[in-house]
C-alpha positions in Angstrom: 198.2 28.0 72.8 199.9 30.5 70.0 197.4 33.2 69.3 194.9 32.2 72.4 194.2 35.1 75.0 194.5 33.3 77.9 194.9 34.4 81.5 198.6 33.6 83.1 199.9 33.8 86.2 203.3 32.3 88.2 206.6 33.0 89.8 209.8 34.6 88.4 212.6 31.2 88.0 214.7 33.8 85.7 215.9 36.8 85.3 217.9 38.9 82.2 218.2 42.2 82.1 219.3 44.7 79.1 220.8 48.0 79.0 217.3 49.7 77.8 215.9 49.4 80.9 213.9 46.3 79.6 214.1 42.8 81.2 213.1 39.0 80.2 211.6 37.1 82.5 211.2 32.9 82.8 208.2 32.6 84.3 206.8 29.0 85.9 203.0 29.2 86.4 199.5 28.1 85.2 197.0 29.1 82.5 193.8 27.9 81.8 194.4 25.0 84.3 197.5 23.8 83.2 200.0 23.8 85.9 203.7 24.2 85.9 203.9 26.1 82.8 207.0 28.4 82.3 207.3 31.2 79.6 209.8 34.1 78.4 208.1 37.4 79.4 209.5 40.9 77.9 208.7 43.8 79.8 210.1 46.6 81.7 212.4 46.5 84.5 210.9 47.2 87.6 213.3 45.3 89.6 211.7 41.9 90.1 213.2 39.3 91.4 213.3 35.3 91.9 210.3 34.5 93.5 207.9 37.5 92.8 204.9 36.9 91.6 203.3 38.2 88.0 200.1 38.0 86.5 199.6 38.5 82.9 195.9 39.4 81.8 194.7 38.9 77.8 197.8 37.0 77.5 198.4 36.3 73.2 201.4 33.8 73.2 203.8 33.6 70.0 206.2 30.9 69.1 209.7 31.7 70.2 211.8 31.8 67.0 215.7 32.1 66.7 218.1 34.4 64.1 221.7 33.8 62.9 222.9 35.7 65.8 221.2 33.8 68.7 219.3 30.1 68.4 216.5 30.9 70.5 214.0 28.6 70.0 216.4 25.8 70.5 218.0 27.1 73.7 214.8 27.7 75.1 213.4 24.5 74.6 216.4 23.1 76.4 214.6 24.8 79.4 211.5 23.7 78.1 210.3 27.1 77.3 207.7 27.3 73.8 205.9 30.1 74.4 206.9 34.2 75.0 204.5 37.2 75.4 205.0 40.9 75.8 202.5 43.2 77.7 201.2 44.7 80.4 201.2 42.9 83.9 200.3 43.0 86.9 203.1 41.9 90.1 203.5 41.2 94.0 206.9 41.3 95.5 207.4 38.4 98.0 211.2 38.4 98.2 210.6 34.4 98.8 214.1 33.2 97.3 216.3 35.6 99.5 219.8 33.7 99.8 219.4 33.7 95.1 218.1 37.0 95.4 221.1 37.9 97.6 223.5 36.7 95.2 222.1 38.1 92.3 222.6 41.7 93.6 225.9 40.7 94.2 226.9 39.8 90.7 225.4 43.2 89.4 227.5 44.8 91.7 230.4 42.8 90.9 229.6 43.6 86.8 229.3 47.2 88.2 232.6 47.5 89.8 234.0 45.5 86.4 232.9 48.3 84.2 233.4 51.2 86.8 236.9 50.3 87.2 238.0 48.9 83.5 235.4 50.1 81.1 232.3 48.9 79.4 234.0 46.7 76.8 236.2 44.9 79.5 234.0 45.1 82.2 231.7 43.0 80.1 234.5 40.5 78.7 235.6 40.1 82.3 231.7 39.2 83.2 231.2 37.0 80.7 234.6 35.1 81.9 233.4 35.1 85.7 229.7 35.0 85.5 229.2 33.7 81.9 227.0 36.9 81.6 227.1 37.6 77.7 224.1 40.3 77.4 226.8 43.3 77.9 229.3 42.4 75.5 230.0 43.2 72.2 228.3 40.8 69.2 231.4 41.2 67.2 233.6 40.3 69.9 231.1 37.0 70.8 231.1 36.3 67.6 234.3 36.7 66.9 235.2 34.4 70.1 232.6 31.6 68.8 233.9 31.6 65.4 237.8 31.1 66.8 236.5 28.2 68.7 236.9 29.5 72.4 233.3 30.9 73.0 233.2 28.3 76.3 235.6 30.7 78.4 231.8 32.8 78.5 230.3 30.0 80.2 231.0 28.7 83.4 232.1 25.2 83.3 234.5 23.0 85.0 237.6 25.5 84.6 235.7 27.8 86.9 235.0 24.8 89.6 238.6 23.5 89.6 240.3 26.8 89.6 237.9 28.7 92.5 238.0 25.0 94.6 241.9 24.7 94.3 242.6 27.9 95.6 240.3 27.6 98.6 241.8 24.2 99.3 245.1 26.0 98.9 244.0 28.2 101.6 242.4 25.7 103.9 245.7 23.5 103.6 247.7 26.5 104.7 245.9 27.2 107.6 245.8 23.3 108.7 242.1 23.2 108.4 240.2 19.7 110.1 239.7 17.9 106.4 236.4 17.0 107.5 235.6 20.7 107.8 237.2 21.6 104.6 235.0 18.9 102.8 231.8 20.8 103.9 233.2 24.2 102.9 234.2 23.4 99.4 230.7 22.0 99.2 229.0 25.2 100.1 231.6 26.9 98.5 230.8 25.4 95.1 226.8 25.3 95.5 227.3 29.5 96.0 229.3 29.4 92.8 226.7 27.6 90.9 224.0 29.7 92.2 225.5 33.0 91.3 226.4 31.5 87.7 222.3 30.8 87.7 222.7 27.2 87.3 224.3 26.4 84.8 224.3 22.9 83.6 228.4 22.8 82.9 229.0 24.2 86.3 226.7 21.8 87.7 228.1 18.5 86.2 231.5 19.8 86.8 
């Protein structure tokens, strides 16, 4: 498909947004009558969010290619993403994902109140820790992180399960909740956590 002008049209699974008022998009769709197609879309932010649709008209694909900073390509294809394109669009809001919708407003507000209160550089470190959201913070510091060998404290894993889960058992236990109970809220508990991470696979198999 590189280089063809085809027609595409599907739903937003993905959502990153930079400081330029610009956002990438995943989107999971069909073109030319293949179905279930997903692709990284650059364009402006209007606010989309999970769920909304987007069609694409005169689409002309390119291969998604990596630098020394960032391996693209590879990470992508992890998602089983080839394909990008940048241009103008056409979209229909259906706020049809409202409980990942509702948590992704609350982690911008979250990284909002991070910077607000201790500073750009910080607030983005302290993101990165929480959220695993890396697209704030410095490339020398992430860099300088990765090449010390403790880049994984940006990406939430199994640390961030065990930690978050003991302390609500710790407060369950001290207000003698039924165990029973306290099963099921760990559970829902730990599928929000996940959620507002954006699923990722660490956090999932921890």
């Amino acid at each position: 498909m590189k280089g063809l002008k085809v027609i595409f049209s599907g739903t937003v699974t993905d959502i990153t947004r930079y400081n330029d008022e610009n956002a990438s998009y995943i989107i999971k769709g069909s073109m030319n009558g293949i179905e279930n197609v997903k692709i990284s879309f650059y364009w402006k932010d209007y606010g989309l969010k999970y769920g909304d649709r987007i069609s694409i008209k005169n689409c002309s694909f390119s291969k998604i290619k990596g630098d020394y900073l960032f391996d693209s390509e590879n990470w992508y294809k992890s998602e089983k993403v080839y394909l990008k394109e940048s241009g103008d669009a056409d979209f229909v809001r259906t706020n049809s994902q409202k409980l990942r919708n509702f948590l992704s407003e609350y982690k911008e507000k979250m990284i909002s109140d991070f910077r607000i209160v201790m500073g750009d550089d910080y607030g983005y470190f302290l993101s990165g820790m929480v959220f695993g959201e890396k697209q704030g913070l410095d490339e020398n510091i992430k860099n300088s992180l990765y090449k010390s060998g403790i880049g994984h404290i940006l990406a939430v894993s199994g640390l961030h399960v065990s930690v978050s889960v003991f302390v609500i058992m710790a407060i369950l236990e001290r207000i003698r909740m039924n165990k029973f109970i306290s099963f099921i809220l760990v559970n829902i508990f730990m599928f929000l956590l996940v959620m507002t991470a954006d699923v990722p696979l660490s956090a999932v198999r921890a």
